[in-house]
C-alpha positions in Angstrom: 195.3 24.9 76.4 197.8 25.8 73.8 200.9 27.4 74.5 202.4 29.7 73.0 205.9 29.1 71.4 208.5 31.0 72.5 211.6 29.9 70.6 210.5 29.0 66.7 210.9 25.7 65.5 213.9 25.9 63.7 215.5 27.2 66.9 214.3 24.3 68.7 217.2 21.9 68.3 219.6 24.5 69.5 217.5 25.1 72.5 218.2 21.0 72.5 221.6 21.1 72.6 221.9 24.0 75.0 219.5 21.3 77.7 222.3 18.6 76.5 225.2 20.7 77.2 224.4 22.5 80.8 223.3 19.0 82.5 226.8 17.8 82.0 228.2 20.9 83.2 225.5 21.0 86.0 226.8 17.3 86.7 230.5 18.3 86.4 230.1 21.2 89.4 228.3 18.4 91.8 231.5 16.4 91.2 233.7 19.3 92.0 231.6 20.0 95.3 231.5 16.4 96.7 235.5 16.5 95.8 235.7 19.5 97.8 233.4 18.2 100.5 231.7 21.4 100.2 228.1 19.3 99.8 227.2 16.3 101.4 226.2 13.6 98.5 222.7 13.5 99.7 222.7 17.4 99.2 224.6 17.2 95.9 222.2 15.0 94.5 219.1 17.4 95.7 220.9 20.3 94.4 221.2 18.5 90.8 217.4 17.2 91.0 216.1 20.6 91.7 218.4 22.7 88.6 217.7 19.6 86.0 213.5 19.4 87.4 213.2 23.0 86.2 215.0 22.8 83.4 212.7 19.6 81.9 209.8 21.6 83.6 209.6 24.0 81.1 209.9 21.8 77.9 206.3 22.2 76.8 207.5 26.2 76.7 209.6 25.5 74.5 209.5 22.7 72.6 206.6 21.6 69.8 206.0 17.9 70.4 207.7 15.6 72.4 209.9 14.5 70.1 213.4 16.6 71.2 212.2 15.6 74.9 211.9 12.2 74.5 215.0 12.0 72.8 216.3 14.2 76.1 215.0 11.8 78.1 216.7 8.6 76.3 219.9 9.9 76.4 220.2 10.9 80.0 218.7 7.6 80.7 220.8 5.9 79.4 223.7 7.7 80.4 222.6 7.1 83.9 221.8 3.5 83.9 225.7 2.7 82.5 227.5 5.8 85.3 225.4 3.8 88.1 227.1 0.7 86.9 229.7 1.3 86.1 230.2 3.6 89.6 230.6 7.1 87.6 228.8 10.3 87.9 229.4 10.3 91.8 228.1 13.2 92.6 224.6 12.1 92.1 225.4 8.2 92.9 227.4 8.5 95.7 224.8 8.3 98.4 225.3 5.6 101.3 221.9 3.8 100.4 220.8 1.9 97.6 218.6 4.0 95.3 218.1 3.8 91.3 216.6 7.4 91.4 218.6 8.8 88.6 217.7 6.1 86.5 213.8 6.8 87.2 213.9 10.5 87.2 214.9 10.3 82.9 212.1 7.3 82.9 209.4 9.1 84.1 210.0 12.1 82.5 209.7 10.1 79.2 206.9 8.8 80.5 205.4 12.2 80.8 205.9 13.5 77.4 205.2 10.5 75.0 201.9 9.3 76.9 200.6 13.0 78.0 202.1 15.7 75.9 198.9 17.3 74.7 198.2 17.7 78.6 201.0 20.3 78.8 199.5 22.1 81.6 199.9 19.0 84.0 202.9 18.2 82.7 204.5 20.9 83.9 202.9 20.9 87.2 203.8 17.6 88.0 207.6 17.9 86.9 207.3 21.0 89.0 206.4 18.9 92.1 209.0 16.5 91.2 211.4 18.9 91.2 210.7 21.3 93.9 208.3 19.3 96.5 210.5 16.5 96.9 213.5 17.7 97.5 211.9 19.8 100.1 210.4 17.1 102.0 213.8 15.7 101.9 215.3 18.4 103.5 212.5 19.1 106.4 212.8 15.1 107.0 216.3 14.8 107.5 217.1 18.0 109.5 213.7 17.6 111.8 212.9 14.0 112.1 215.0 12.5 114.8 212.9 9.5 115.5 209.5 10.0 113.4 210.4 8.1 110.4 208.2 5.3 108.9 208.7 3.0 106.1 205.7 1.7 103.9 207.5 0.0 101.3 211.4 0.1 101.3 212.5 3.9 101.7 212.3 5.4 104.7 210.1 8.7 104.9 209.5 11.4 108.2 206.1 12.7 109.5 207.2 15.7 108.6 208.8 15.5 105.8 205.7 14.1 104.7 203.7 16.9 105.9 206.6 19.3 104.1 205.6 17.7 100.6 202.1 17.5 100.5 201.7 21.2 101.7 204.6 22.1 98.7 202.8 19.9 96.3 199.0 21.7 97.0 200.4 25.1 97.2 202.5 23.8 93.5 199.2 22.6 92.4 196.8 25.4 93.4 199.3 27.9 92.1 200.7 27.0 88.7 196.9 25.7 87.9 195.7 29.6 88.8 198.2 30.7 86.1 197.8 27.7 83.6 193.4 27.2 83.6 190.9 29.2 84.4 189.3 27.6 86.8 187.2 29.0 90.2 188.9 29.0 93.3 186.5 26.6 94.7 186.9 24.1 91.9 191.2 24.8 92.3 190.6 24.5 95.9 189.5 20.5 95.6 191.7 19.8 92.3 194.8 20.7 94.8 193.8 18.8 97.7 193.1 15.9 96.0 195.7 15.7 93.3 198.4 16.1 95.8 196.7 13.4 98.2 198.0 11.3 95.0 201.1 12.6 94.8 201.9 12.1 98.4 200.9 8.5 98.4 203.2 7.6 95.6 206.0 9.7 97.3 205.7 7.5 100.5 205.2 4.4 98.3 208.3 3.8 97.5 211.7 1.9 96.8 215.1 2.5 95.7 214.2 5.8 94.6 211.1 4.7 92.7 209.5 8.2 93.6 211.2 10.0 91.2 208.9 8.1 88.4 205.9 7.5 90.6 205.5 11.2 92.0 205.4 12.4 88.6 203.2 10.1 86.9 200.6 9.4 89.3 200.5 13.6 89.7 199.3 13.8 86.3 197.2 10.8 86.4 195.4 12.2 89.5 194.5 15.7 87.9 193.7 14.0 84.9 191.2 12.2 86.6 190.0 15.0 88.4 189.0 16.9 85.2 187.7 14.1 83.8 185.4 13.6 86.2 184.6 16.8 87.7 183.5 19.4 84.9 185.5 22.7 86.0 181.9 24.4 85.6 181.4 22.5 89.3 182.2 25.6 91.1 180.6 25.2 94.3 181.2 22.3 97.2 177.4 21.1 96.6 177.9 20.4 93.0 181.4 19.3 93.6 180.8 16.6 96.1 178.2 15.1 94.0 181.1 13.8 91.9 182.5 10.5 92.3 184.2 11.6 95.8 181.6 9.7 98.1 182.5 6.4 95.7 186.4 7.2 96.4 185.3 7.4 99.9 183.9 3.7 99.9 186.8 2.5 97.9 189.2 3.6 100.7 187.0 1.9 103.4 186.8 -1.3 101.5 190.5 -1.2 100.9 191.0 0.0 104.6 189.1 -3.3 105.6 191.4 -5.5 104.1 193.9 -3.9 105.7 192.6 -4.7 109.0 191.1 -7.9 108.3 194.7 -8.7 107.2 193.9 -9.0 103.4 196.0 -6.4 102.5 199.3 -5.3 103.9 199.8 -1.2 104.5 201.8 -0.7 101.4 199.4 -3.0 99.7 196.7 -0.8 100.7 197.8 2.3 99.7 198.5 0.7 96.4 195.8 -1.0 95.9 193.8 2.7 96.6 195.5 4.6 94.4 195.1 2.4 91.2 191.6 1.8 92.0 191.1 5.7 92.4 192.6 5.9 89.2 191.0 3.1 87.2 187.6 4.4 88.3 188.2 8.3 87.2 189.9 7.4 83.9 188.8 3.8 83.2 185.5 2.5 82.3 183.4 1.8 85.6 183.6 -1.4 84.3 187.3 -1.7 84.9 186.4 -0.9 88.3 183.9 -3.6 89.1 185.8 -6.5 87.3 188.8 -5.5 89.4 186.8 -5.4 92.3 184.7 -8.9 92.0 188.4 -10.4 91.6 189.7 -8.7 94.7 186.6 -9.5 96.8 185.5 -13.5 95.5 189.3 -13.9 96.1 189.5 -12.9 99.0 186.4 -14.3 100.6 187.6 -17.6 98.7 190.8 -17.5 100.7 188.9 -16.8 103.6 187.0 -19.8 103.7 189.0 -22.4 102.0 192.2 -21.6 104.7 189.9 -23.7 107.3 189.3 -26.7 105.3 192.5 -26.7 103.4 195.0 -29.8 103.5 197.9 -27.4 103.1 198.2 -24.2 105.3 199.7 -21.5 104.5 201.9 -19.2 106.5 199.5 -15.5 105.6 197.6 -14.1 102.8 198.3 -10.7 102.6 199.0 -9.0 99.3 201.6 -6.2 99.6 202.1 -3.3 97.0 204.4 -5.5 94.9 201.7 -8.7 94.6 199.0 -5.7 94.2 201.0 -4.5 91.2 201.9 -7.7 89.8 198.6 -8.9 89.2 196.8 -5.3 88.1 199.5 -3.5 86.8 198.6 -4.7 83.6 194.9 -3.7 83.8 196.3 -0.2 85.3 198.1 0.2 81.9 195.2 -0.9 79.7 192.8 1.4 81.3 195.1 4.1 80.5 195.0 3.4 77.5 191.8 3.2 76.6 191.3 6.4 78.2 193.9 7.7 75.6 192.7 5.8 72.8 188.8 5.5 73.6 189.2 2.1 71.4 186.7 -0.9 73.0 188.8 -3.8 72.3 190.8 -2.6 75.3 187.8 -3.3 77.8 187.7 -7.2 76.3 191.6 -7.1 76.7 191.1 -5.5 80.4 188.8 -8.4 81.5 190.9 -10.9 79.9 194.5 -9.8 82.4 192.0 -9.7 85.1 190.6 -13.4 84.2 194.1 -14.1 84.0 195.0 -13.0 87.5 191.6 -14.7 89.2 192.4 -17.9 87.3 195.6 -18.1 88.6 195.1 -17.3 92.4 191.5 -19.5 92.4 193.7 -22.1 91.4 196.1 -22.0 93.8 193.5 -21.5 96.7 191.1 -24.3 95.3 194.4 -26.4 94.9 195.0 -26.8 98.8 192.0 -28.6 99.0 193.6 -31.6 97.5 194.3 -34.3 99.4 196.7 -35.6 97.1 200.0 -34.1 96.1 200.6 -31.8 92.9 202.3 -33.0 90.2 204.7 -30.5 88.1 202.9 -29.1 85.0 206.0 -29.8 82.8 207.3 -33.1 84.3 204.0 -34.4 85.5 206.1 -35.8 88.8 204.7 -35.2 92.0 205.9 -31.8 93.9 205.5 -30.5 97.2 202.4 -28.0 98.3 203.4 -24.6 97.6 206.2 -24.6 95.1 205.4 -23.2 92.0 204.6 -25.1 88.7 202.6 -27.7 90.9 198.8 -28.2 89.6 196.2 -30.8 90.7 192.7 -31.8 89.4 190.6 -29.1 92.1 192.7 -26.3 91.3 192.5 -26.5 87.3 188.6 -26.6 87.8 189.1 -23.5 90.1 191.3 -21.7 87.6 188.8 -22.1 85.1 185.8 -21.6 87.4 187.9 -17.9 88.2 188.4 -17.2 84.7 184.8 -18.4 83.7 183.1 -15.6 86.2 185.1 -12.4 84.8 184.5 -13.7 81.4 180.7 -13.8 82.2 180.4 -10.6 84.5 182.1 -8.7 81.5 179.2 -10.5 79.1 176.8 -9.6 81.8 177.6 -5.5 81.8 178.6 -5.1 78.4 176.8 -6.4 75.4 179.7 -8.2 74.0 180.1 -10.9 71.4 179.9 -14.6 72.8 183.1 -15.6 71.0 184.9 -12.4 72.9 182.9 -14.2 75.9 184.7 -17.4 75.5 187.7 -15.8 74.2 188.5 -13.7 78.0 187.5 -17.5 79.8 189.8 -19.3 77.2 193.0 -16.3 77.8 192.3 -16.2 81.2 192.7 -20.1 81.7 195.7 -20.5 79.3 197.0 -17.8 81.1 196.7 -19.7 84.2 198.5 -22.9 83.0 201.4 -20.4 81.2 202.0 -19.1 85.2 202.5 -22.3 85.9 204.9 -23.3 83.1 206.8 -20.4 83.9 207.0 -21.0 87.9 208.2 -24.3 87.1 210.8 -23.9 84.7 212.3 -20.4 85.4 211.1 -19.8 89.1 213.9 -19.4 91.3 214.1 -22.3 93.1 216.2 -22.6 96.3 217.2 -25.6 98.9 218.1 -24.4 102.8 220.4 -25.9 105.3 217.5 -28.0 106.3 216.8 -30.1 102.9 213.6 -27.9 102.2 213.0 -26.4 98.7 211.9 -22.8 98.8 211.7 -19.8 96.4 212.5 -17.0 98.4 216.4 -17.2 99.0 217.5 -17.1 102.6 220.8 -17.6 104.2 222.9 -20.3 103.7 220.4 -21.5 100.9 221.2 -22.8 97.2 219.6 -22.7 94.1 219.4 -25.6 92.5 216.0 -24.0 89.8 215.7 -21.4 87.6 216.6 -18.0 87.6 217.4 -16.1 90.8 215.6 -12.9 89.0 212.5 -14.5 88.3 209.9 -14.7 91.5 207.0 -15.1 92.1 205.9 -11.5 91.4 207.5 -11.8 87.9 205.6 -14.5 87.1 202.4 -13.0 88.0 202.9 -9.9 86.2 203.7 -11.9 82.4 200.8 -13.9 83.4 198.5 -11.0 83.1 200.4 -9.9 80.2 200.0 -12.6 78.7 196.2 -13.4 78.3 195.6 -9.5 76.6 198.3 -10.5 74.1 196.5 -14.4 73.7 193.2 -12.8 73.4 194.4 -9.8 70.9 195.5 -12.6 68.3 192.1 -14.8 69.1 190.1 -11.6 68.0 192.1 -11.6 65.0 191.7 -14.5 63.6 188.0 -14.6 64.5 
């Protein structure tokens, strides 16, 4: 859908300035109200997020391309990222909790108009339930809660504050689209229940504030996927429901048993749903299955090695940080290939998933060793568990993981064999670059009791590596990695 211009180009970087000039001012009044105490900061900073949502709402009224927006979006991010800092701006910093939710709103909103500009129409609804839904929900939640709250990941959320926001986000949703497309009621009906079934998961899954670029992203994201998948000539349930709902359906179950069989902490599962939902309606279905023979083989591998393993450890269970750390990657590649439609990003998909299974086979086919690892860098002998440690089983399971995404791409897609060995190769080298990094830059910590750990505790020293590098970290370059080792193979082949 095109829209129409209202203010002509010329005009547009006066309509630039105007945006520039009446945030500050916007800004200026919440720090006159909080110095008044005429507004509680939690209320300042609503008030704020509300006025500046609408205002960036509208920018694909009146602005071109996304040029003058991003450029928007830069500035106040940056502007918020030094005031949080350097503890200005208190007015929308001053809350009594730990949240970097100025600094995402600007982030997502650039987000939003460099990777999905010429899908205006849910641009604007999803900045519209950024800027109106959530603040809501915050509202209902504080003033109604009184014992109902629940926290998934870090930030703490009500029933009904929950409740508050998804009803906001479908009426949002069903509304704005009605004006925007031209769509049945029917087919509206299911594009706002289920879009805002996204956008509610990513507003509950959150931390420090990340909601303010979650909400709006996965929003579009979700409608994206919607139309994608469901042709808006699907005006009726029957035809509706033959769409890929009933394969969402089985994704949740198989996620939801992972949960329960322990596989798969709560926040893990509901972010381990919603990027599968979302790899399946915009990725390649063969995203989907790769991603899904490394979730399952692993953890039935985990399964059945814990028994016979020389070195227990304490739990298994992937939360939504480990989730993201090892598929983030392939998250962002299959959005781009939806955007660019160019193959080479299936090869370079497989390849951060080979990366991923390479690394965790060879950490679970490494406790099966009876003999100690030895550091990858120093080739001295380490305990079980720390990071950077590799032995003879677990480099045959790393490769052995690597080797079966390589070959169950080769086997879907008719692919070249040197692409073939060039995903097992990545995915391997990948493997032993984890390990480099956990053993060089890893934090690294010794306790009261003599033991060497790498998640600092109290009373604990490090004495290894960087205190900002964990685990996690590692695990999300390693997945980075292989794509990038596997884009310069293809190259030079």
């Amino acid at each position: 859908m095109e829209f129409p211009i209202w203010i002509p180009f010329q005009s547009e970087w006066w309509t630039f300035f105007i945006i520039l000039a009446s945030i500050p001012i916007l800004i200026y009044f919440s720090e006159l109200t909080l110095k008044l105490k005429v507004l509680s900061p939690e209320s300042n900073r609503r008030l704020v997020h509300f006025f500046v949502g609408i205002l960036i709402t509208i920018s694909p009224f009146i602005f071109s391309d996304y040029l003058l927006p991003s450029i928007l979006a830069l500035i106040f991010l940056f502007v918020n990222y030094f005031a949080y800092h350097n503890e200005k701006l208190l007015g929308i910093h001053s809350q009594g909790r730990v949240t970097y939710g100025t600094i995402y709103f600007p982030l997502g909103y650039l987000i939003l108009v460099i990777g999905f500009w010429q899908y205006s129409e849910f641009v604007i609804i999803s900045l519209a339930i950024l800027a109106v839904a959530d603040p809501i929900a915050a509202m209902v939640g504080e003033n109604t809660s009184k014992g109902n709250e629940f926290v998934i990941w870090e930030d703490k959320k009500s029933m009904q504050g929950t409740i508050a926001y998804y009803t906001v986000s479908f009426l949002l949703i069903f509304i704005l689209g009605k004006l925007l497309f031209q769509f049945s009621n029917t087919y509206l009906l299911f594009f706002a229940l289920f879009s805002a079934i996204g956008s509610t998961i990513a507003e509950i899954t959150s931390s420090k504030g990340s909601d303010n670029l979650s909400i709006p992203v996965v929003s579009v994201l979700f409608m994206i996927g919607f139309i994608e998948r469901v042709a808006p000539n699907q005006s009726n349930f029957s035809t509706i429901l033959q769409s890929p709902f009933l394969f969402l359906i089985l994704l949740g179950l198989a996620f939801f048993l992972a949960f329960k069989l322990k596989s798969l902490s709560l926040d893990g599962f509901l972010g381990a749903f919603m990027m599968g939902v979302i790899i399946i309606l915009i990725g390649s279905q063969y995203f989907f299955v790769l991603l899904s023979i490394f979730f399952i083989l692993s953890s039935i591998i985990s399964k059945m090695l814990k028994e016979v393993s020389f070195y227990r450890t304490k739990g298994s269970q992937r939360d939504i940080v480990q989730v993201y750390a090892n598929g983030g990657i392939a998250l962002i590649l299959s959005i781009i290939y939806y955007l660019n439609n160019n193959p080479i990003y299936i090869y370079l998909f497989a390849s951060s998933v080979a990366a991923a299974m390479s690394d965790t086979w060879g950490t679970e086919f490494g406790k099966l060793s009876k003999h100690k690892p030895i550091s990858i860098t120093s080739l001295k002998s380490i305990d079980h568990g720390i990071s950077g440690g590799i032995t003879r089983i677990g480099t045959l399971g790393s490769l052995l993981g690597s080797s079966i995404i390589g070959f169950s791409t080769w086997f879907m897609i008719p692919i070249p064999t040197h692409i073939v060995y060039g995903i097992i190769l990545s995915g391997f080298l990948s493997s032993l670059f984890d390990s480099i990094l956990g053993d060089v830059f890893q934090g690294k910590y010794k306790n009261k009791d003599g033991d060497i750990i790498e998640v600092k505790s109290k009373d604990s020293l490090l004495i290894k590596g960087y205190p900002w590098v964990n685990n996690d970290l590692v695990n999300l370059l390693n997945t980075a990695f292989s794509p990038f080792i596997l884009y310069i193979y293809i190259l030079f082949c």
